[in-house]
KEKOL-566139 format. One line per 2 residues: number of its first residue (from 1); their letters; for each residue x, y, z negated of C-alpha. Coordinates in steps of 0.1 Angstrom, whole numbers, plus 2048, in hexadecimal, padded with zeros to 3 digits. Layout:
NUM) a) X:Y:Z; ...
//
This chain:
1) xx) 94B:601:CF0; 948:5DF:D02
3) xx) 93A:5DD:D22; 91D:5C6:D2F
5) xx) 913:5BA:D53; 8F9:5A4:D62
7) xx) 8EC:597:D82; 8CB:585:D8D
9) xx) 8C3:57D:DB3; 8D0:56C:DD1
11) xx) 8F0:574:DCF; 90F:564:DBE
13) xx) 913:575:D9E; 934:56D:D98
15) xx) 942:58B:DAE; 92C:5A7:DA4
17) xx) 931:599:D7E; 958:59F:D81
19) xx) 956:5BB:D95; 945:5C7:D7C
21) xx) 955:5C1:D61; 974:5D6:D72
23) xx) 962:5F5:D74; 951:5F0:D54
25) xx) 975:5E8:D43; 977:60C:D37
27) xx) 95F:606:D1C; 970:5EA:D0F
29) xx) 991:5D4:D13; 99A:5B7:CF9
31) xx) 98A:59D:D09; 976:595:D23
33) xx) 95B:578:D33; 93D:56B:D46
35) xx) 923:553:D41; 915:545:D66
37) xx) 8F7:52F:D6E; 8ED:519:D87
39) xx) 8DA:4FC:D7D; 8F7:4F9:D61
41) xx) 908:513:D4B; 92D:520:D4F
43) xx) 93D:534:D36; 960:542:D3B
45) xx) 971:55A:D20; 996:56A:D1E
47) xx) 9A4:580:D09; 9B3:59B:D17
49) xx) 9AF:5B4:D39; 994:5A5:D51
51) xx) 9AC:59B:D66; 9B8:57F:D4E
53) xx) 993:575:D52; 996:572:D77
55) xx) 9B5:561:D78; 9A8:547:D5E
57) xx) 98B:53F:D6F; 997:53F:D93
59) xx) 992:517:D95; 976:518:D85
61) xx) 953:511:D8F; 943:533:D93
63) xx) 925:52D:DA8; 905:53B:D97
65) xx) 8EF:557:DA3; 8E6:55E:D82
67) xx) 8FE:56A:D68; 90A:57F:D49
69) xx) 92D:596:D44; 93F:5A6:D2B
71) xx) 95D:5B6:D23; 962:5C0:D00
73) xx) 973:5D6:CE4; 972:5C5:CC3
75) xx) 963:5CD:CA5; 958:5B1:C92
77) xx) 975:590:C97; 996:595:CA6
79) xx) 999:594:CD1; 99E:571:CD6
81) xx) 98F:557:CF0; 975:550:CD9
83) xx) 96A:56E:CCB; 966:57B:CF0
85) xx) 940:57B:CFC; 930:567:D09
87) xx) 922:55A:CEC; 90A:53B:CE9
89) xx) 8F0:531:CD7; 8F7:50D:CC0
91) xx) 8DF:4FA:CD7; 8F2:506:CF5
93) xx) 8D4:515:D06; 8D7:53A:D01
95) xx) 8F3:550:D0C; 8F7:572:D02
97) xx) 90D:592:D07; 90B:5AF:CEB
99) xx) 918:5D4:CE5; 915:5E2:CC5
101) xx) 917:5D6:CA6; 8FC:5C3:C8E
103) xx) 902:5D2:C6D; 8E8:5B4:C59
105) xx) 8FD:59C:C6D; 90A:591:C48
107) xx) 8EB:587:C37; 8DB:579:C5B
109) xx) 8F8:564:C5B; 8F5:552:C3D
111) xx) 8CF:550:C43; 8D4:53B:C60
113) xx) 8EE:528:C4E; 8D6:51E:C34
115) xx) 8C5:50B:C52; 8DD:4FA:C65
117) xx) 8F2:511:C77; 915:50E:C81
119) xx) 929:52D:C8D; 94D:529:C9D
121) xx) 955:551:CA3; 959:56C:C8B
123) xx) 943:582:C9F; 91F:594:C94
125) xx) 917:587:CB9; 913:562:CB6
127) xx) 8FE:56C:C97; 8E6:57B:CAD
129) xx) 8E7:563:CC8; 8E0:548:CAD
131) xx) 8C6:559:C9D; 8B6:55A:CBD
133) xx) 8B2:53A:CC5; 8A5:537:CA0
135) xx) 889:549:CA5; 881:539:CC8
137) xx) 883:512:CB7; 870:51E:C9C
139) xx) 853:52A:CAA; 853:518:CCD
141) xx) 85A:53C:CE2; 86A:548:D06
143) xx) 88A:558:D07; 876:578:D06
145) xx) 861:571:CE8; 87C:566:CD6
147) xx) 891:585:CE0; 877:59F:CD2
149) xx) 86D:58C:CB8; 896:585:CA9
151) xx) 8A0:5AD:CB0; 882:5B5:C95
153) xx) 89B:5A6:C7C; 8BB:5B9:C87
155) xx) 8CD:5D8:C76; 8E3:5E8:C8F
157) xx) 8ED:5F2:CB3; 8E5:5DC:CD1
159) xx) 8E6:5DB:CF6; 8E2:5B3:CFE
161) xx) 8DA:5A1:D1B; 8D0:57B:D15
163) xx) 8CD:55B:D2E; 8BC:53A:D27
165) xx) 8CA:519:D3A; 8A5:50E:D35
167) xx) 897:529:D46; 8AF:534:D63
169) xx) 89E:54C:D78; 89B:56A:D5F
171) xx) 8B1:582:D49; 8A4:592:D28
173) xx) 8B9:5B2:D1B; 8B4:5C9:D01
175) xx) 8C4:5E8:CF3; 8C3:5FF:CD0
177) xx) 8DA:618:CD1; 8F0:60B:CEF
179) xx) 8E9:612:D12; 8DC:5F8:D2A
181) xx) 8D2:5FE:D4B; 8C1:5ED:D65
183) xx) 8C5:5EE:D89; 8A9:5E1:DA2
185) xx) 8B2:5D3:DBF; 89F:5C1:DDB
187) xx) 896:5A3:DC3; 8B3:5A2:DAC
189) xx) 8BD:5B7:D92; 8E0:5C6:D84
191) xx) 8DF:5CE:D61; 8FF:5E0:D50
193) xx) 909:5F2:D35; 90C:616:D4C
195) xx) 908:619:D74; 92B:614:D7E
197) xx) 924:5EE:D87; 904:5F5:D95
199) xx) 909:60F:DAA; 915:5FC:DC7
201) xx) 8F6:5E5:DCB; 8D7:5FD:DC2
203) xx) 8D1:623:DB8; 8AA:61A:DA8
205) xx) 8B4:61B:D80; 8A4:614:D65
207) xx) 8B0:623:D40; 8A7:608:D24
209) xx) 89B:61E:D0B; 8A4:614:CE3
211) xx) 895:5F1:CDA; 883:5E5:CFC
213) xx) 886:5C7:D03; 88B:5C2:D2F
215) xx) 881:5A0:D43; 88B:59C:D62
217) xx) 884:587:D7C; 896:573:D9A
219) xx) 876:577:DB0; 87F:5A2:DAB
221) xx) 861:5A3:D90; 869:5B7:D6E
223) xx) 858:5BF:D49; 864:5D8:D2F
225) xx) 854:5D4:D0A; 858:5E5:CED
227) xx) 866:5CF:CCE; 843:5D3:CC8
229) xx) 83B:5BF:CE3; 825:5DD:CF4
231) xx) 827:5E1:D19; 842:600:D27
233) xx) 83C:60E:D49; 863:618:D4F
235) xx) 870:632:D66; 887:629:D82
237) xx) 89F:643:D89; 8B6:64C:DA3
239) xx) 8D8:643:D9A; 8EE:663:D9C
241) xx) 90D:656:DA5; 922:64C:DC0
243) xx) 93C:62E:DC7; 95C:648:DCF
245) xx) 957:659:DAA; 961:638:D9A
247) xx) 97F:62F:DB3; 99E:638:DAB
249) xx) 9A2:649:DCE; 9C8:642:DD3
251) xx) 9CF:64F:DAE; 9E5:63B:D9A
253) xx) 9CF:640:D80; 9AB:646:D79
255) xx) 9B7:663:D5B; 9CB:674:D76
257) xx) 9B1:678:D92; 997:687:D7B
259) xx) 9B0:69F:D6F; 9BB:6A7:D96
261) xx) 990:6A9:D99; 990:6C1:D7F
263) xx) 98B:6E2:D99; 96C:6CC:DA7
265) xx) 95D:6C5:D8A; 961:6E8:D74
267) xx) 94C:6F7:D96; 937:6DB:D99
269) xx) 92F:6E6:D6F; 925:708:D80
271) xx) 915:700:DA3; 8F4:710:D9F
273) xx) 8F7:71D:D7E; 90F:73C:D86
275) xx) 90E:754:D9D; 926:76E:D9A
277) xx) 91D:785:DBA; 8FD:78A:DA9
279) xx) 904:78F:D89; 8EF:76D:D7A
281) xx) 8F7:74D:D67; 8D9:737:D62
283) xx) 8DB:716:D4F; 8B6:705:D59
285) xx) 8B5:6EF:D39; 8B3:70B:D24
287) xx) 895:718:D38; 878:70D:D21
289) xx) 88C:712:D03; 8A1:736:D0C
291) xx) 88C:748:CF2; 893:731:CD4
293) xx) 8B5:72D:CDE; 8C1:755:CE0
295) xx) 8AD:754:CBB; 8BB:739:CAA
297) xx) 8CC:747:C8B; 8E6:72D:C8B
299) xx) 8F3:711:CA8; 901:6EF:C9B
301) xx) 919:6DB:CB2; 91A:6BB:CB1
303) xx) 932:6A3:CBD; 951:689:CB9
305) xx) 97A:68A:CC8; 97C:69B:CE5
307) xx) 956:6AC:CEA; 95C:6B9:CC3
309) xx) 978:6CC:CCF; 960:6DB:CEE
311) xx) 94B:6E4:CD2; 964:6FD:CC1
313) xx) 96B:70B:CDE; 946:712:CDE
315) xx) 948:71E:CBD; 960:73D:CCC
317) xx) 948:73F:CEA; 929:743:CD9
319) xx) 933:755:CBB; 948:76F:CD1
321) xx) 931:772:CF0; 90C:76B:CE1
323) xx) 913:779:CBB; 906:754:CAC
325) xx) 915:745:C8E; 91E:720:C9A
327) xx) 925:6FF:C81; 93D:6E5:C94
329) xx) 937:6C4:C84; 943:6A7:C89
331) xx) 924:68D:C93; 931:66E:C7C
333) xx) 934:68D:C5D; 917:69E:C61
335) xx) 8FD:67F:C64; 909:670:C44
337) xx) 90D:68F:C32; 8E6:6A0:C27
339) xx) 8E9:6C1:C3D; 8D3:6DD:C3B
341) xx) 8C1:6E0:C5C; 8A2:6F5:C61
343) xx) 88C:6FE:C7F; 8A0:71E:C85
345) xx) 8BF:708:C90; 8C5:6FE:CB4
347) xx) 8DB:6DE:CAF; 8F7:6D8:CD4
349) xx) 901:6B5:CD5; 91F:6AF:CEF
351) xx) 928:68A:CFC; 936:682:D1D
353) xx) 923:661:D18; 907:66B:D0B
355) xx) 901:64A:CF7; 91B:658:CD7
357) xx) 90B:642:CBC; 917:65E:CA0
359) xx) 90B:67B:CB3; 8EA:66C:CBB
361) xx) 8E2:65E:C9A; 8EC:682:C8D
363) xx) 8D3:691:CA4; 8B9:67A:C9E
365) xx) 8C0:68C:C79; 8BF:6AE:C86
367) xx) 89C:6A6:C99; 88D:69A:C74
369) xx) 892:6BB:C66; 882:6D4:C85
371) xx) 8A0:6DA:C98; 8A3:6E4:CC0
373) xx) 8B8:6C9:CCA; 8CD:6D3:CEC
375) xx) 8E5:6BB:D02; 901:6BE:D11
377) xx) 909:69A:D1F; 919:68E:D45
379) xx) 907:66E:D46; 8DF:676:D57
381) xx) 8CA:65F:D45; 8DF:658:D25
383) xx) 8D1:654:D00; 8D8:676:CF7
385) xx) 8CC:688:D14; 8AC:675:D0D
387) xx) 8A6:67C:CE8; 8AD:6A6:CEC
389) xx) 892:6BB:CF1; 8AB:6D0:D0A
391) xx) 8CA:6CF:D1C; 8E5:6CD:D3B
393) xx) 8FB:6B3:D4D; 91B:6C1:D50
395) xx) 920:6AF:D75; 941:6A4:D6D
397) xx) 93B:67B:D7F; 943:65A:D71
399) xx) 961:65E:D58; 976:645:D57
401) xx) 995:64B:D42; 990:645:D21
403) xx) 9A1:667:D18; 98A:682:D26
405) xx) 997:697:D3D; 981:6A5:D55
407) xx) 960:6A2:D40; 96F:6B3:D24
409) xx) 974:6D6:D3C; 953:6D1:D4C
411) xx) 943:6D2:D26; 956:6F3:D1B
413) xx) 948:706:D40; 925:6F9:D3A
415) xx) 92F:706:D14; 93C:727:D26
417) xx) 921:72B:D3C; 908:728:D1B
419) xx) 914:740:D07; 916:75C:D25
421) xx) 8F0:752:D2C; 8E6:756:D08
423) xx) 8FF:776:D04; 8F0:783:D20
425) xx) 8CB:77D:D16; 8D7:78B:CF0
427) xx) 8E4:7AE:CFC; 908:7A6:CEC
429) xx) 91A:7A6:D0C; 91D:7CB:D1E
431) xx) 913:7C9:D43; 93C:7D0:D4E
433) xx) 949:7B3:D38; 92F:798:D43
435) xx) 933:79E:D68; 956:79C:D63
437) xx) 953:77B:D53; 93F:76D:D6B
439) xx) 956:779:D85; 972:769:D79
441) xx) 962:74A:D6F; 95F:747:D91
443) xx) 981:746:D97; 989:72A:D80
445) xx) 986:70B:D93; 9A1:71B:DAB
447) xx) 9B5:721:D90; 9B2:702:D81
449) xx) 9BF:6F3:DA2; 9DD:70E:DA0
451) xx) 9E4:6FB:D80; 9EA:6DB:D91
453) xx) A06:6E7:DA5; A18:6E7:D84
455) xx) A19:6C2:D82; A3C:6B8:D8C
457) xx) A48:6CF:D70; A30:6C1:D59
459) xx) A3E:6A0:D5D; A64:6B1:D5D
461) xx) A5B:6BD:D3A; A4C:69D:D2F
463) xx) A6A:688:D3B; A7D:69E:D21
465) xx) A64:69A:D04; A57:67A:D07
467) xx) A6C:667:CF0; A5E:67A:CD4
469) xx) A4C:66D:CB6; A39:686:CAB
471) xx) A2B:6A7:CBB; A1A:6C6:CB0
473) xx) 9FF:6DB:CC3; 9FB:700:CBB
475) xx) 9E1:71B:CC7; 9CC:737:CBB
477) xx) 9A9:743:CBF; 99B:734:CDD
479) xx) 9BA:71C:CE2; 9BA:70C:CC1
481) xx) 99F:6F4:CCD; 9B5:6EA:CEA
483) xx) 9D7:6E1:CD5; 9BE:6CA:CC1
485) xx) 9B4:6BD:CE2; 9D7:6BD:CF0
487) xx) 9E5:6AA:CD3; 9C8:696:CD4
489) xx) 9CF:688:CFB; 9F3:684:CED
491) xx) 9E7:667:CD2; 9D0:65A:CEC
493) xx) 9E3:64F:D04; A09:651:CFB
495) xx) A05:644:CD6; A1B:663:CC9
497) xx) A0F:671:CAC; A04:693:CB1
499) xx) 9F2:6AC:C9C; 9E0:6D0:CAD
501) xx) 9DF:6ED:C92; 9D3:70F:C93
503) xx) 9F7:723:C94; 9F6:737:C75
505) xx) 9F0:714:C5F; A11:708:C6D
507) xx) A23:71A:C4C; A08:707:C36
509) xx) A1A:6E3:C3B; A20:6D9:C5F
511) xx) A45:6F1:C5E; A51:6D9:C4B
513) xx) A52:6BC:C67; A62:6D2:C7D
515) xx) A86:6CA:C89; A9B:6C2:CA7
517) xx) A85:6A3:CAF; A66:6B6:CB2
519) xx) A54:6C1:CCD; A3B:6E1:CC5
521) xx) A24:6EB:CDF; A16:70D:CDE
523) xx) 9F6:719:CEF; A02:73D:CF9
525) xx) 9E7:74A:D0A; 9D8:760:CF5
527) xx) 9E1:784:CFE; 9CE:794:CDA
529) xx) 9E5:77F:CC7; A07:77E:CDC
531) xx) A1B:791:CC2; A0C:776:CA6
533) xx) A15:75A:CBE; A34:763:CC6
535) xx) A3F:766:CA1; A33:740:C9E
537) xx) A49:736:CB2; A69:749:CA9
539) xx) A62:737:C86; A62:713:C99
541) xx) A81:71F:CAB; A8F:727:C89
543) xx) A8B:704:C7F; A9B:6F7:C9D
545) xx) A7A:6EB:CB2; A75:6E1:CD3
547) xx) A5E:6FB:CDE; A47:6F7:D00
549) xx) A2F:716:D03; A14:719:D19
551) xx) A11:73B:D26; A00:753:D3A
553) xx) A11:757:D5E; A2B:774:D5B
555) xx) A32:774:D35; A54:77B:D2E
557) xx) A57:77F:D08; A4D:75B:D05
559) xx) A61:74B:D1F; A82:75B:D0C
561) xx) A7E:747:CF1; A6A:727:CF8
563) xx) A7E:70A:D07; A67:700:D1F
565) xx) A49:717:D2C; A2B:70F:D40
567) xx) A18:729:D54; 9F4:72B:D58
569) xx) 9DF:746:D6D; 9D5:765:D58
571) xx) 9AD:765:D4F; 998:772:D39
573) xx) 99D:766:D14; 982:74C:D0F
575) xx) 987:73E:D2E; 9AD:732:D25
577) xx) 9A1:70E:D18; 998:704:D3D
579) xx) 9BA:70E:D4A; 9D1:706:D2D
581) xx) 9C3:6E4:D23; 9D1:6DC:D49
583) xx) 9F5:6DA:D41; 9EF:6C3:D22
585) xx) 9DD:6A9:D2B; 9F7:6A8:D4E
587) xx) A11:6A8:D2D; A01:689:D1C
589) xx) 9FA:67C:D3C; A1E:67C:D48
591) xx) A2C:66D:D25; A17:657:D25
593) xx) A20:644:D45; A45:649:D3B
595) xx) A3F:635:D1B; A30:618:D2D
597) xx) A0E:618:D1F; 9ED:614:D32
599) xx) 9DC:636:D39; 9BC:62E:D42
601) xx) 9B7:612:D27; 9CC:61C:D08
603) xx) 9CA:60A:CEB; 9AC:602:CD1
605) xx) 997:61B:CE4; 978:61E:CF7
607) xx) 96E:638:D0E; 94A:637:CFF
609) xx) 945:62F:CD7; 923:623:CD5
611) xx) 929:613:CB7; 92C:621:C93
//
């Protein structure tokens, strides 16, 4: 949610602030502005795409080589002009951008009323900003001071980065449970809420961890403190990414290069992991920890949308290859429910972001009560990958869709490639059937590139369906994860209502939507269950549904009775999800583009919820 940028140095900040702000508009949408000083302060705000901002502040004065960003996605006030951050402090001298939410904002609110406050948005933000520069009146303090000392008083999520017009030639940021990073260059600094703006200036990173407090200095100096006030030696990091990942490389659309990526990005899951010639797969996060893992007596996933439905396909993978019984829990359930977690639990948190405020706090709750916690995240250095005692990056690069594509397929191999390693290390796979896994997962990327070549008949089918308003997704076994997340990508980004459903629970309810109107896509993949499948479909048939089956290349029965059929290349049964999710998010894709509506950035969403 929301995304936050910040320069300090020689430059003009104005055009790293909105360059910025473009790559950082993923996270957030409704409104957008920038706060600039030089001597004096300039604030512009817009509501709407940052491009309103730039157009509204084109005459502007935007000289300043010191200045704050942010583009946001509301939670507390409608997106308006005046809701949009910056906001400012009731003196005028402090300026401050905020993600997250302040959950006491309420009763700090009508504290600061009491003594003389006035507040013209209906944002949590100005709250903070105001109570800020209470504290720093009060008790005669610098921006810093003031900073540490106000976030003792807060309830909630923060990243923040404040400037005061008294005191021009530093920045002060902060974070709790949103990610800030900051990016050193050759005396200035980039902060941001991920490395998308950064990477272009610097690759030394350093990782705000939850509640320090960051100065930085024009003259290249810098300080990290605890709330506490006690002194933090950070770690810079190299910044592991590069400028082409987050270009949209002649692509209409950021969603449809990651899915055209996706062959690069299931091996680059794999690269040094798998090797198939000799007869290994090696995941080196589990080193330390193989022994607990293989004797865990039970595995709890853990995640939210998309990574949730990686998860139970991870509940197949496990439970068929490494004999495990596997919980899938939603993270926003299980933190606020009172779970029974022991020591003998290993406890697999997926997040592309890594920064999932609901799956992290849930871990936090699975770390209180002895559990191995183990991640499965894309971003290197993120909140969660920090907090587990074990994990692996799933390589996928910067993500910048809002409906995963390319990170949800890289999380099911790195799932995959799991459950062989632990099979294999628990004696429940025979020697023939795992080196004919790992041979064919070999094969995958290449088949997943096969898939692609389907794509003008893809968006043939979805010219014909598009005018739908509701859908259905069906599969079985393995592929009942993927018609959640196929009818998931369908809400997303087209804003048709769509349901998934295991097949056999279309006769308890959904068979009564069913009609001429309604599209029903069937995941047909599954050779154990063809006869079952088939029969599902004869009774949507019945019923007069629009039936789109995808099927495995040279199926015949299907094709006879389906009205449209989509082929993908015959595998082994748990490695369907990779290949048939393809097809539907091309499908979703497709509609989606025909109905007008803005892939990347679709409505009231965020590509990462950082915020309860």
């Amino acid at each position: 949610m929301c995304g936050i940028v910040a320069y300090i140095g020689q430059r003009d900040a104005y055009p790293i602030l909105i360059k910025g702000l473009q790559r950082l508009e993923y996270r957030g949408y409704d409104s957008a502005g920038i706060a600039l000083l030089n001597g004096s302060l300039n604030i512009y705000k817009k509501k709407g795409k940052v491009q309103e901002l730039v157009d509204f502040a084109e005459n502007q004065n935007l000289t300043g080589f010191t200045g704050i960003g942010h583009t946001r996605w509301a939670t507390h006030g409608k997106p308006d002009d005046v809701n949009a951050h910056p906001h400012v402090s009731g003196n005028g001298r402090l300026t401050l951008v905020h993600n997250g939410i302040i959950e006491n904002y309420t009763s700090l609110k009508k504290a600061l009323e009491k003594v003389g406050h006035v507040f013209h948005t209906e944002t949590d933000t100005e709250v903070l900003v105001h109570l800020i520069e209470e504290v720093q009146k009060r008790d005669n303090l610098t921006i810093e001071e003031a900073v540490r000392e106000a976030l003792t008083n807060v309830v909630g999520a923060y990243a923040i980065v404040v400037i005061d017009r008294e005191d021009q030639d530093k920045l002060v940021a902060a974070r709790k449970g949103s990610p800030l990073v900051i990016g050193i260059g050759e005396d200035e600094f980039f902060l941001a809420s991920d490395g998308t703006p950064i990477v272009e200036y610097t690759k030394k990173v350093i990782y705000l961890d939850d509640e320090q407090v960051a100065v930085v200095h024009r003259n290249g100096e810098y300080e990290i403190r605890t709330i506490e006030n006690e002194v933090h030696t950070p770690f810079v990091q190299e910044l592991n990414m590069e400028i082409d990942r987050i270009e949209k490389g002649g692509y209409d659309y950021f969603m449809l290069k990651e899915i055209h990526e996706q062959p690069v990005t299931i091996n680059d899951a794999m690269r040094g992991r798998l090797n198939s010639e000799a007869g290994w797969v090696k995941l080196g996060g589990m080193d330390n920890y193989v022994d607990h893992i293989k004797k865990a007596e039970r595995f709890i996933i853990l995640g939210c949308g998309t990574s949730w439905h990686a998860g139970l396909i991870a509940e197949y993978l496990f439970e068929d290859l490494a004999r495990i019984p596997v919980e899938v829990e939603y993270a926003s359930e299980f933190r606020y429910r009172n779970p029974v977690i022991t020591d003998r639990d290993v406890v697999i948190a997926i997040s592309q972001s890594g920064e999932t405020a609901d799956t992290y706090a849930a871990l936090e709750l699975a770390k209180k009560n002895g559990a191995l916690l183990y991640g499965i995240v894309n971003v290197v250095g993120s909140s969660i990958a920090r907090l587990t005692h074990a994990g692996s990056y799933i390589h996928a690069g910067p993500e910048i869709g809002v409906a995963s594509t390319k990170a949800f397929t890289a999380q099911v191999t790195l799932l995959t490639l799991m459950a062989l390693q632990i099979g294999r290390e628990r004696g429940t796979i025979s020697d023939e059937y795992f080196t004919k896994l790992l041979k064919e997962l070999d094969t995958i990327p290449g088949k997943v590139a096969r898939m692609l070549e389907s794509n003008d008949k893809i968006k043939y089918i979805a010219s014909e369906i598009k005018d739908a308003s509701n859908a259905l997704y069906l599969g079985r076994g393995y592929n009942f994860p993927v018609a959640l997340e196929g009818a998931l990508k369908l809400k997303e980004i087209s804003y048709i209502h769509a349901e998934g459903y295991p097949a056999a629970e279309m006769k308890h309810g959904p068979i009564a939507l069913i009609d001429e109107n309604m599209p029903v896509i069937v995941i047909a993949t599954n050779k154990s269950l063809n006869e079952k499948i088939v029969s599902n479909i004869q009774e949507v048939k019945a019923r007069k549904g629009i039936v789109l089956a995808i099927v495995t290349e040279g199926d015949r029965e299907i094709k006879e009775v389906a009205d449209y059929t989509i082929e993908i290349p015959d595998t082994e049964e748990p490695f369907t999800p990779l290949l048939s999710v393809i097809p539907l998010q091309l499908l979703s894709y497709h509609i989606a583009v025909m109905r007008g509506c803005n892939v990347d950035q679709p409505r009231n969403l965020a590509k990462s919820v950082t915020v309860e």
